[in-house]
C-alpha positions in Angstrom: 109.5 100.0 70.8 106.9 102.3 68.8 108.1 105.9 67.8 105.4 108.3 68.8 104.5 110.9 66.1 104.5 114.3 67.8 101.9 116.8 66.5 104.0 119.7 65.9 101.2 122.4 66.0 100.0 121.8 69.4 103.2 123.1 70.9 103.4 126.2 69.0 102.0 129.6 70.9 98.9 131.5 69.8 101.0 134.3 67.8 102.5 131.0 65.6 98.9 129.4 64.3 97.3 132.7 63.9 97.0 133.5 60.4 98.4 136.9 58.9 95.1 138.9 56.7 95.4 138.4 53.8 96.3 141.1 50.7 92.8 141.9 50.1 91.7 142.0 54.0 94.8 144.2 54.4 93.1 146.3 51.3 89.8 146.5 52.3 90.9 147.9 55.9 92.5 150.5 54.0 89.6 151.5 52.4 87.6 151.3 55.8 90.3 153.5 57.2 90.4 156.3 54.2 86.3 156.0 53.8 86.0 156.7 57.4 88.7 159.9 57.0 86.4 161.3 53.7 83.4 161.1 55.3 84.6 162.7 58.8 85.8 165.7 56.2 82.2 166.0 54.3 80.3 166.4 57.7 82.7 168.9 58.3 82.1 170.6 54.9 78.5 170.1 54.8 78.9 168.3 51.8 76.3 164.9 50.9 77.5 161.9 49.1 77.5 157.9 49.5 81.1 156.2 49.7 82.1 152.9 47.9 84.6 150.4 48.6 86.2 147.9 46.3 89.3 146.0 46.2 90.6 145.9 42.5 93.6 145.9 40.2 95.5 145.5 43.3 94.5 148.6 45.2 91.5 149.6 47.8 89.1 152.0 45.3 86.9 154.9 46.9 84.3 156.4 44.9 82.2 159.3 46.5 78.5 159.1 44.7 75.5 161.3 45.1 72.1 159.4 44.2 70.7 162.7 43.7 72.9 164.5 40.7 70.4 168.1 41.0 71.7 168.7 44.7 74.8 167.3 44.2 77.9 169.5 46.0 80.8 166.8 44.9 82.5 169.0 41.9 83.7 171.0 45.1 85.8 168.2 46.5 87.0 167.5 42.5 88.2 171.1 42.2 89.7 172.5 38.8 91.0 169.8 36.6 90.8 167.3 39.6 93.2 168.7 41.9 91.1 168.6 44.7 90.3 165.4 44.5 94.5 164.5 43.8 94.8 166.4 47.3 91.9 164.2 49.1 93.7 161.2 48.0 96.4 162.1 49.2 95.4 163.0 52.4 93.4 159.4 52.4 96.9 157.7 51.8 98.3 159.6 54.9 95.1 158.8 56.7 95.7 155.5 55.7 99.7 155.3 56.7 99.1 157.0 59.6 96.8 154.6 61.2 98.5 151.0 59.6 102.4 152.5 59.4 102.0 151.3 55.6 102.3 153.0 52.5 98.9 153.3 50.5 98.0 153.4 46.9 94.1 153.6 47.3 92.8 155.4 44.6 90.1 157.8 45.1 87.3 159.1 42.5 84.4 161.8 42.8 81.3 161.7 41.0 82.6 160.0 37.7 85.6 162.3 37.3 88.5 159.9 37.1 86.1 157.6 34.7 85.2 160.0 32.6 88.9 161.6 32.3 90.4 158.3 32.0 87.4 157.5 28.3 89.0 161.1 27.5 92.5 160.4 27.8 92.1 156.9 26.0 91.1 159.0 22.7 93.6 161.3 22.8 96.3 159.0 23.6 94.5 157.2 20.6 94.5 160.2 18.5 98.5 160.5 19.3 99.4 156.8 18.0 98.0 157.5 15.2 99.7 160.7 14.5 103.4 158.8 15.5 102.4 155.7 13.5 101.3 157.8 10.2 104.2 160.7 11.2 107.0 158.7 12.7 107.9 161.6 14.9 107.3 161.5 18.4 104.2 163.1 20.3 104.2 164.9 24.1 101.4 165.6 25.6 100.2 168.3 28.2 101.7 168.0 31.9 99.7 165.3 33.9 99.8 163.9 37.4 100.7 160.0 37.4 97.2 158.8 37.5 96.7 160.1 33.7 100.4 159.1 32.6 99.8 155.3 33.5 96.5 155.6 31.0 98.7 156.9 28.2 101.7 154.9 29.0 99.1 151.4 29.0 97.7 153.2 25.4 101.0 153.1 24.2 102.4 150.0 25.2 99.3 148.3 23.9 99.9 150.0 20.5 103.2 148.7 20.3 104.6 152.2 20.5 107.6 153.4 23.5 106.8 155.8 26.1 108.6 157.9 28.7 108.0 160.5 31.3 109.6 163.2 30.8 110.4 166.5 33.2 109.5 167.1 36.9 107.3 168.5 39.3 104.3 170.0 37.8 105.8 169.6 34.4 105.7 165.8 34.1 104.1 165.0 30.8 104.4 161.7 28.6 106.1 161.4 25.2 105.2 158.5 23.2 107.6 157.6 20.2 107.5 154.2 17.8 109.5 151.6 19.0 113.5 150.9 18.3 113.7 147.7 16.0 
């Protein structure tokens, strides 16, 4: 008498073979989701600007672009030292959760901002090693939200150098300090 080989996978139900999106599918719906949120809010503001997907560093990434920088209207949605555009990502993320039941942590940027404060923040924090390294004493910087605290917490760490938030709320700031041997 002969066994017979049974293929499992014919017997299982439709919900069982169907693959589960992957990380990056489940990313790139997120930034679907939170494009189709930002752009619903600039027709409502009357405000012009091209939006950008990507999937990077582990996150969905929105940028908001004008092509034409002499009509641009964008440094609205940035607002004083960005905190418009912190609210608007925000906002995405609940746009986001709201529609998948999953947390976000797209990140959003507006017409360069979050580049161009992220080049700025790499000197300083550069400026600051220095100044503990020569010094030894430790160095805190301004209050920042957590988007600039990871820049100068990856500046330290790559220096060699400890860091710690410190404070709450609004207060929140980094202090960088050499290292305990």
């Amino acid at each position: 008498m002969t066994e017979e080989k049974i293929d499992e996978t014919s017997e299982q139900t439709p919900e069982e073979t169907s693959t589960k999106p992957s990380r990056a599918e489940l990313l790139e719906e997120e930034g679907e989701i939170a494009a189709d949120y930002l752009e619903e809010l600039m027709d409502l503001a009357d405000i012009d600007g091209d939006i950008d997907i990507d999937v990077a560093d582990g996150r969905a990434q929105l940028s908001i672009v004008c092509e034409d920088d002499d009509d641009s209207n964008l440094g609205t949605l940035v607002g004083r030292e960005g905190r418009t555009l912190g609210a608007l990502q925000e906002l995405s993320r609940l746009a986001v959760q709201t529609q998948t039941g999953q947390r976000s942590w797209l990140m959003l940027d507006i017409d360069g901002f979050r580049n161009s404060r992220r080049e700025e923040l790499i000197k300083k924090a550069k400026r600051a090693i220095d100044e503990v390294k020569d010094g030894g004493d430790e160095f805190a910087f301004k209050p920042m939200n957590s988007f600039e605290r990871k820049i100068i917490h990856d500046q330290a760490a790559r220096a060699g150098l400890v860091s710690e938030s410190e404070g709450e709320g609004d207060g929140r700031h980094v202090v960088i300090r050499l290292a305990d041997d």
